[in-house]
C-alpha positions in Angstrom: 14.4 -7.8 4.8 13.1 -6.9 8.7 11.5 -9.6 10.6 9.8 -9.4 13.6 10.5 -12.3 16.5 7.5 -12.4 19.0 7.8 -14.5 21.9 3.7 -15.7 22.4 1.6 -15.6 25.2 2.2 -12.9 26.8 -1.1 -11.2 28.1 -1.8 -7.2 26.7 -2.5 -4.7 29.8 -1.8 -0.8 30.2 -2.7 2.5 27.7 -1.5 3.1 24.3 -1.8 5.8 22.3 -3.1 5.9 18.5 -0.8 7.8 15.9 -1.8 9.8 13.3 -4.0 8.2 10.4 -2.0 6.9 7.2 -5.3 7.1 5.0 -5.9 11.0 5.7 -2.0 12.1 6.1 -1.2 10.5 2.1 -3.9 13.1 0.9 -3.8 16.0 2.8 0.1 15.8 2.4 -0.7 15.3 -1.7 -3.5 18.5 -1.1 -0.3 20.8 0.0 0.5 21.0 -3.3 -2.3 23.1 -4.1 -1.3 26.3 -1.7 1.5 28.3 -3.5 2.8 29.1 -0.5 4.1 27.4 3.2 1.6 24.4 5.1 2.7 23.4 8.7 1.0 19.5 9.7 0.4 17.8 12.8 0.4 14.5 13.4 1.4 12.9 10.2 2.6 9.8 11.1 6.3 8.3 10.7 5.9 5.4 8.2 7.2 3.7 4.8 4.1 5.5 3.4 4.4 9.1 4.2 8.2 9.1 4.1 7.6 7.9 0.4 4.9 11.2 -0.1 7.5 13.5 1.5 9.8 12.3 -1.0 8.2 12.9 -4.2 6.6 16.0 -2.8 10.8 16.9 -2.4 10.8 15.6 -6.2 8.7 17.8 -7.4 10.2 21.1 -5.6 9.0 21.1 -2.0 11.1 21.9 0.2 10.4 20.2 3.6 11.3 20.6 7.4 10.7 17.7 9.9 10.7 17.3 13.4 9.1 15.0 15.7 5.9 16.6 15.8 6.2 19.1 13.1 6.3 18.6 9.0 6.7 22.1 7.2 5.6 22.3 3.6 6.8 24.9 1.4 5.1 24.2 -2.3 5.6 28.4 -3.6 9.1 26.4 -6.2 7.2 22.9 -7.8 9.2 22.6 -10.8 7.8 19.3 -12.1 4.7 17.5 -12.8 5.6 14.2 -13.5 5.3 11.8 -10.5 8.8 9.4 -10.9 7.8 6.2 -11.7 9.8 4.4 -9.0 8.1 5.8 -6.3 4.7 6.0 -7.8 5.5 1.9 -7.5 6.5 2.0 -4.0 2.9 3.2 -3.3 -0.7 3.4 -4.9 -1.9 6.4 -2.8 0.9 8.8 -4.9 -1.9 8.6 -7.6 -3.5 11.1 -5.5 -0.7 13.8 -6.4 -2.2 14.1 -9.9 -5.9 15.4 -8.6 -3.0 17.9 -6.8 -1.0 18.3 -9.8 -3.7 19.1 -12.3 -5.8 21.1 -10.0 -2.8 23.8 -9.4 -0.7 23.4 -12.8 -3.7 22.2 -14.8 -1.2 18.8 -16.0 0.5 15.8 -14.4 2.1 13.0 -16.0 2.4 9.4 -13.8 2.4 5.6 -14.3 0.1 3.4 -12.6 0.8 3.1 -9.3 1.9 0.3 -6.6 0.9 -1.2 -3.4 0.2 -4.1 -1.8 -1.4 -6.8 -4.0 -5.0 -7.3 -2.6 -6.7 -7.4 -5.6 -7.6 -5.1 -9.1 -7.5 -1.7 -8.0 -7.8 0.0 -11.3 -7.5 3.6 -11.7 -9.8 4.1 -14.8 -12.6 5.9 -11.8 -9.5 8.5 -11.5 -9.3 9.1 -15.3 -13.0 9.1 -15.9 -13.3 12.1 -13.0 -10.5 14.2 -14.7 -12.9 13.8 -17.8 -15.4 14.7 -16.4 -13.8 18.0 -15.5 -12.2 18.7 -19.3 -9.3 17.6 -18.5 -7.6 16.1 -21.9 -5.7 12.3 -21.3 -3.2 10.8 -22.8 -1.7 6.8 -22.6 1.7 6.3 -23.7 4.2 3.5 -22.8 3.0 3.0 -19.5 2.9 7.0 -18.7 -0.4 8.5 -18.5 -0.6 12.3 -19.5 -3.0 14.9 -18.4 -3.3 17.9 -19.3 -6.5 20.9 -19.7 -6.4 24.6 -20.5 -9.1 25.0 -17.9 -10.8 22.9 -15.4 -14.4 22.6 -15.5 -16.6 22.2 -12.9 -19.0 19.3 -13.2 -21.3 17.1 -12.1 -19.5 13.5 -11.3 -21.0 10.4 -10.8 -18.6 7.5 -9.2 -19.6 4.4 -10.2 -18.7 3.0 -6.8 -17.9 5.3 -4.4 -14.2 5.0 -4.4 -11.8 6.5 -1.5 -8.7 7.7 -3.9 -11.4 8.6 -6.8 -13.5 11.0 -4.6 -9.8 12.3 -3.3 -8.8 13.2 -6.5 -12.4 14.5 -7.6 -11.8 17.2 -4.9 -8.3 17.7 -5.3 -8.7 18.7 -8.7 -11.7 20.7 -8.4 -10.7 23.2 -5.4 -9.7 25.8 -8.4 -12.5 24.7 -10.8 -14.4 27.7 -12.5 -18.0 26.8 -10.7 -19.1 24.4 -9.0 -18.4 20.7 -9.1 -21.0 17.8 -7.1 -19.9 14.2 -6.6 -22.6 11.7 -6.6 -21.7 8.7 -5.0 -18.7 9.8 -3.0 -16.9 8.1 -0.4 -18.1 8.4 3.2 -14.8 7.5 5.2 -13.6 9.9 8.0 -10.7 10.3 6.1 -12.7 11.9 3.4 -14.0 14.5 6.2 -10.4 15.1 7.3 -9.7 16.0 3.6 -12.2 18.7 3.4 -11.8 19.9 6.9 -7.8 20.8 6.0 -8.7 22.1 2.6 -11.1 24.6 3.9 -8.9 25.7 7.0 -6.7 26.5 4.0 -9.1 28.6 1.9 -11.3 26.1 0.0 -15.0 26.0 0.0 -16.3 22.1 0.7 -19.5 20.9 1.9 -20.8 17.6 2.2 -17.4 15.2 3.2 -19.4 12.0 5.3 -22.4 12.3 3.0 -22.6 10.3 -0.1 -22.3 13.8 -2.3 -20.0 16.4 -2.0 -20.0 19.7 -3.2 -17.0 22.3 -4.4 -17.1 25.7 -5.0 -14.1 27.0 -6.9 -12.0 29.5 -5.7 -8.9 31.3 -7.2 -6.1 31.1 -4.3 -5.8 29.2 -0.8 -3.6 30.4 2.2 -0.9 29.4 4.8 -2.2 27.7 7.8 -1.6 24.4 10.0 -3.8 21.5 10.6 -3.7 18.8 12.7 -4.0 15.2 11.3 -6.7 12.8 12.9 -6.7 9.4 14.4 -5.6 6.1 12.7 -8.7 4.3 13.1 -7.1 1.0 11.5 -4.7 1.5 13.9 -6.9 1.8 17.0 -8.4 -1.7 15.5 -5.2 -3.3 15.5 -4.4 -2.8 18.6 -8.3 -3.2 20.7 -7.6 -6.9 18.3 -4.4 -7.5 20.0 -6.2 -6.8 23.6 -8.7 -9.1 22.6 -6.8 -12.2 20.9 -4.2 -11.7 24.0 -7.0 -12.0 26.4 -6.1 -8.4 27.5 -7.3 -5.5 29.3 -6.0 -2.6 27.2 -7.1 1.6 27.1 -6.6 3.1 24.2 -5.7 7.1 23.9 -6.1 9.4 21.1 -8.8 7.7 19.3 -12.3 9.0 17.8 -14.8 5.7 18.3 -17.6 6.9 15.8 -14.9 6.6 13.5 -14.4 2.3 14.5 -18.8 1.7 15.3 -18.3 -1.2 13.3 -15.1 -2.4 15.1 -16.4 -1.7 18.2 -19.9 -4.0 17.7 -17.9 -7.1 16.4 -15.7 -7.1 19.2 -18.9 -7.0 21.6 -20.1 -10.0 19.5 -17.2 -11.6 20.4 -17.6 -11.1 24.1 -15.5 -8.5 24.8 -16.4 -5.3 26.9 -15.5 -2.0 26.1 -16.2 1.2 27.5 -16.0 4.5 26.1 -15.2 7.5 27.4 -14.3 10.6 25.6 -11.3 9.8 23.3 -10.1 6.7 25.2 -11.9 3.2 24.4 -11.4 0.4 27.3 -11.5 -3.1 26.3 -11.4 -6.4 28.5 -11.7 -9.7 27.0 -13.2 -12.7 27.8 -11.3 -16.4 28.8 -12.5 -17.5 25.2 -13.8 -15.2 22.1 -17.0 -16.3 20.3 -16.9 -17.1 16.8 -18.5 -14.6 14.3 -19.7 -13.1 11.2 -18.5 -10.4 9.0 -19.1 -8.6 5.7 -16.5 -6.3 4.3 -18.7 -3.0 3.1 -17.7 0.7 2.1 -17.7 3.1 5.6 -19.8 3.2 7.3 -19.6 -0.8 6.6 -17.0 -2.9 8.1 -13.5 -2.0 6.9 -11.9 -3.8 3.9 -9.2 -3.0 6.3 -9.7 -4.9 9.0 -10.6 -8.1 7.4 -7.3 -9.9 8.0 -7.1 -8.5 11.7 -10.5 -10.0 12.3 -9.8 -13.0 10.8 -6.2 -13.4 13.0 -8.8 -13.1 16.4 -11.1 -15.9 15.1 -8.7 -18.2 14.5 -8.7 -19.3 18.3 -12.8 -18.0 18.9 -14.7 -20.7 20.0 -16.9 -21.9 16.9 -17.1 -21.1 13.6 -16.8 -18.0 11.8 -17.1 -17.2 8.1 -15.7 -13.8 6.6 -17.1 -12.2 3.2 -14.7 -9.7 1.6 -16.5 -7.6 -0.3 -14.1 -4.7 -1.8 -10.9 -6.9 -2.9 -10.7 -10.0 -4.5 -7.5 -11.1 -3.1 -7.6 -10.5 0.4 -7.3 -14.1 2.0 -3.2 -14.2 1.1 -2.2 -14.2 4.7 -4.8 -17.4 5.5 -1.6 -20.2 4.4 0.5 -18.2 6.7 -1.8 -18.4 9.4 -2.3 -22.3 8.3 1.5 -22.6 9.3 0.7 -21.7 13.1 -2.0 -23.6 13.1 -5.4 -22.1 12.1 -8.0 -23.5 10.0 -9.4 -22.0 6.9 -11.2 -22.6 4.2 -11.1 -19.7 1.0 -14.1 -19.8 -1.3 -14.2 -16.9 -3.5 -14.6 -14.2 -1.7 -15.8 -15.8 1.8 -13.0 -17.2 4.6 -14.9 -19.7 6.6 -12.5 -20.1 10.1 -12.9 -23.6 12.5 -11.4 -21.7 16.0 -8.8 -23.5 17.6 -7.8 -24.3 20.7 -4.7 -22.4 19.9 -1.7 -21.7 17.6 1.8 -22.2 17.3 4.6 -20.4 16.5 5.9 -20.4 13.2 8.1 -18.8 10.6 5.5 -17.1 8.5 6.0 -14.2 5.6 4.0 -11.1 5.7 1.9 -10.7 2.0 0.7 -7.1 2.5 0.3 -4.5 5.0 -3.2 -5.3 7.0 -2.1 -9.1 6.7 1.4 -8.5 8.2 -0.4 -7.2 11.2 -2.5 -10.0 11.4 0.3 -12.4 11.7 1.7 -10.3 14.2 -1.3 -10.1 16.5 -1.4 -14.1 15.9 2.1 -14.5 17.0 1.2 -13.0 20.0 -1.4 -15.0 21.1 0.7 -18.2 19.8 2.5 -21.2 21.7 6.8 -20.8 21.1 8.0 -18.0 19.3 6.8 -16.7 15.9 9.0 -15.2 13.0 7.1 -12.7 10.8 9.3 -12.0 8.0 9.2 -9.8 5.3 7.6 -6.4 7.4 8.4 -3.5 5.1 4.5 -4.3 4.5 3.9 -3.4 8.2 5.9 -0.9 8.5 4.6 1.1 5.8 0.9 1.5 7.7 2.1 0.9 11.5 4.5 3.5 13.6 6.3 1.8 16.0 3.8 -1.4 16.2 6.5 -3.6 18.1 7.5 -0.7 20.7 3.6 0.0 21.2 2.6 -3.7 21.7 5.8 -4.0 24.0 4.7 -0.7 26.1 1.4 -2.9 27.0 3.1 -6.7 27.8 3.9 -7.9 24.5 7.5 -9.4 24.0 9.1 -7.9 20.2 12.0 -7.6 18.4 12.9 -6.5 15.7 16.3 -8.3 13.9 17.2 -5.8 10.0 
C-alpha cells in the first residue's frame, strides 16, 4: 500500500496543466474495439484506470504501442469476448467493453464489475438497453452472457439518464441495421467526446449534450486519431486545492463550460476567477464562505466533486450542508476528515459541515478515489503533517497529483 506524506500549509501559486479526462479515455479506449483495423489516441491519461483498459483490451487480442503521448490500437486480431473477471473487478467502467463487444461480434460475456464503493451502481440499465436492441441475455454463476444474431435498432428510454448506460447504448448501436434514439440520455461532456471520436472514425451520431441521441447504423468504421479532452474533475481538484490553500493558481489545458457549476460555487465561496481562453485563474480569499450544494446529473453539480467540495468547507467560515443526490454512500471520507479535525454531521444523503478554524494533520485512509483527493487537498491546508494511506484509490483517477501540487508550492511524497 502507497501513502502519501504532506507537509501542511504550504500556500498553492504558479500554472498547472490538466491531463487527459479518465471519464472519456475508459470509453473511447472500449469504442476502439469497434474499428477492425488500427486507432492512434491522444491524450489518454496514465492512470490505474486506463492501464487496467489497456490490459483487457491486450486480453482480448489488441495489440498496443505506448509512448508518452501516443497509445496505438490495433483491434483487426480480437480473439475473445469474455471480459476476465479479475479485471472487470479492478474497475466498473470495463462494463463498457460489452456495448463494444456486442456491437462488433454481436456477443460478450462479463461479470459485474468493480470500483470504488460509493453506493448501488447496478447494471440492470445496461442489460435492459441490450434488450432493447434484440440482443438475447443470459445469467449464470456470476457471468452474464450476451449474445444476438442481429442488432436491432430501437427506440431506448433510460430510466435515469445514466453515463455508462447511454455509453453502452451507443457503443452497441454504431452497427445497428437503422436507426436507434435514446430518450433520456446522459448530458456529460464526456458523452460528447464519445460521439465526437466515433464519428471522426466513420460513425453517424447526432445529439451527444442533448438529453436524446440519435444513431444511424453503418456497416464499417475507419483508421484515424483523436485527441482525448480535458479532465474536468481534475481541473476541480486542483482550482479546490488553490482555494483551500489560500492560493493564486492558473490552470492550463482546461475547457470551463465543461466545470460552470464548479466555477459558480467557488465564487460563492469568495474566490475570484478569471477566464481566459483555456486557462482559468483563481485567487482566494483570507477565509472561504460556507455554502450550499446539491449533487445533480451534468449540467448539475458533479457527484464527483462532492467530497472535494466538502474537504474546502471544512475550514469555510459558517456552515455549509451538502445533498448527494446520485450515490448513497458518498460521505465515507467524512470520519477521516473527523481525524484532522473537521466537523460533520451525515444524515441520509445530506453532510451538514460546522467550518473550522483549521485542521490537523493526521493519519487518515483513503475510501475511494474522489474521497482520497479530498483528504489530500485537506492535508494540505492542515497544521503538522498528514499521512493519506491507502492511494491506489487516487491513483487510479489522478496522473501525477503529488508532482502537480508540488510544481505549484505544495510539499508531497510519496513512500510505496
Amino acid at each position: 500500500m502507497s501513502t502519501y506524506v504532506i507537509s501542511g500549509g504550504k500556500k498553492l501559486e504558479g500554472v498547472v496543466s490538466v491531463s487527459g479526462s479518465k471519464n472519456a479515455s475508459l470509453p473511447i479506449l472500449a469504442a476502439c474495439v469497434l474499428n477492425n483495423g488500427i486507432t492512434k489516441l491522444y491524450n489518454v491519461p496514465n492512470i490505474h484506470d486506463t492501464k487496467v483498459m489497456l490490459d483487457i483490451l491486450k486480453y482480448l487480442g489488441c495489440r498496443i504501442k505506448k509512448n508518452r503521448d501516443k497509445i496505438v490500437i490495433d483491434a483487426r486480431k480480437i480473439e475473445k469476448y469474455e471480459i476476465p473477471e479479475e479485471l472487470m473487478r479492478k474497475m466498473r467502467s470495463s462494463v463498457i467493453l460489452a456495448g463494444a463487444l456486442i456491437g462488433r461480434f454481436k456477443k460478450a460475456t462479463f461479470s459485474c464489475p468493480g470500483g470504488c464503493d460509493i453506493g448501488a451502481r447496478p447494471i440492470d440499465l445496461h442489460l435492459k438497453v441490450f434488450e432493447n436492441l434484440g440482443i438475447n441475455i443470459v445469467k449464470d454463476t456470476g457471468y452474464i452472457q450476451c449474445k444476438c444474431d442481429t442488432i436491432e435498432a430501437s427506440k431506448i428510454t433510460l430510466d435515469f439518464p445514466s453515463v455508462g448506460a447511454t455509453e453502452n447504448a451507443i457503443l452497441a448501436s454504431v452497427f445497428a441495421v437503422g436507426t436507434t434514439t435514446i430518450i433520456n440520455a446522459a448530458m456529460e461532456p464526456e458523452i460528447v467526446d464519445l460521439q465526437n471520436f466515433l464519428n471522426k472514425i466513420g460513425a453517424k451520431i447526432n445529439g451527444a449534450g442533448t438529453n436524446e441521441i440519435t444513431i444511424k447504423g453503418v456497416t464499417n468504421l475507419k483508421d484515424s486519431g483523436y485527441k482525448v479532452m480535458p479532465d474536468r474533475i481534475e481541473a476541480g481538484t486542483l482550482l479546490c486545492a488553490g482555494a483551500i490553500t489560500g492560493g493564486n493558481i492558473t490552470l492550463k489545458n482546461v475547457i470551463p463550460e465543461h466545470i460552470t457549476p464548479v466555477i459558480q460555487k467557488l465564487e460563492e465561496c469568495g474566490c475570484s476567477l478569471k477566464i481566459k481562453g483555456d486557462q482559468i485563474m483563481l485567487r482566494s480569499p483570507k477565509k472561504l464562505k460556507a455554502i450550499d450544494i446539491k449533487t445533480m446529473p451534468y449540467p448539475g453539480f458533479p457527484t464527483d466533486m462532492q467530497a472535494i467540495f466538502a474537504s474546502i468547507l471544512t475550514i469555510a467560515k459558517g456552515t455549509s450542508v451538502i445533498i448527494e443526490n446520485i450515490f448513497e454512500n458518498r460521505y465515507k471520507y467524512a470520519s477521516e476528515l473527523g481525524r484532522m479535525g473537521a466537523k460533520f454531521t451525515i444524515e441520509g444523503r445530506t453532510a451538514i459541515i460546522k467550518g473550522v478554524r483549521k485542521l490537523n494533520g493526521a493519519n487518515v485512509q483513503a475510501t475511494d478515489l474522489r474521497g482520497g483527493a479530498a483528504l489530500v487537498l485537506a492535508g494540505l491546508a492542515s497544521k503538522g503533517k498528514t499521512r493519506v494511506e491507502n492511494i491506489e484509490y487516487i491513483l487510479r483517477g489522478y496522473e501525477n497529483l503529488d508532482t502537480k501540487l508540488n510544481s505549484i508550492g505544495a510539499k508531497i511524497t510519496k513512500e510505496v
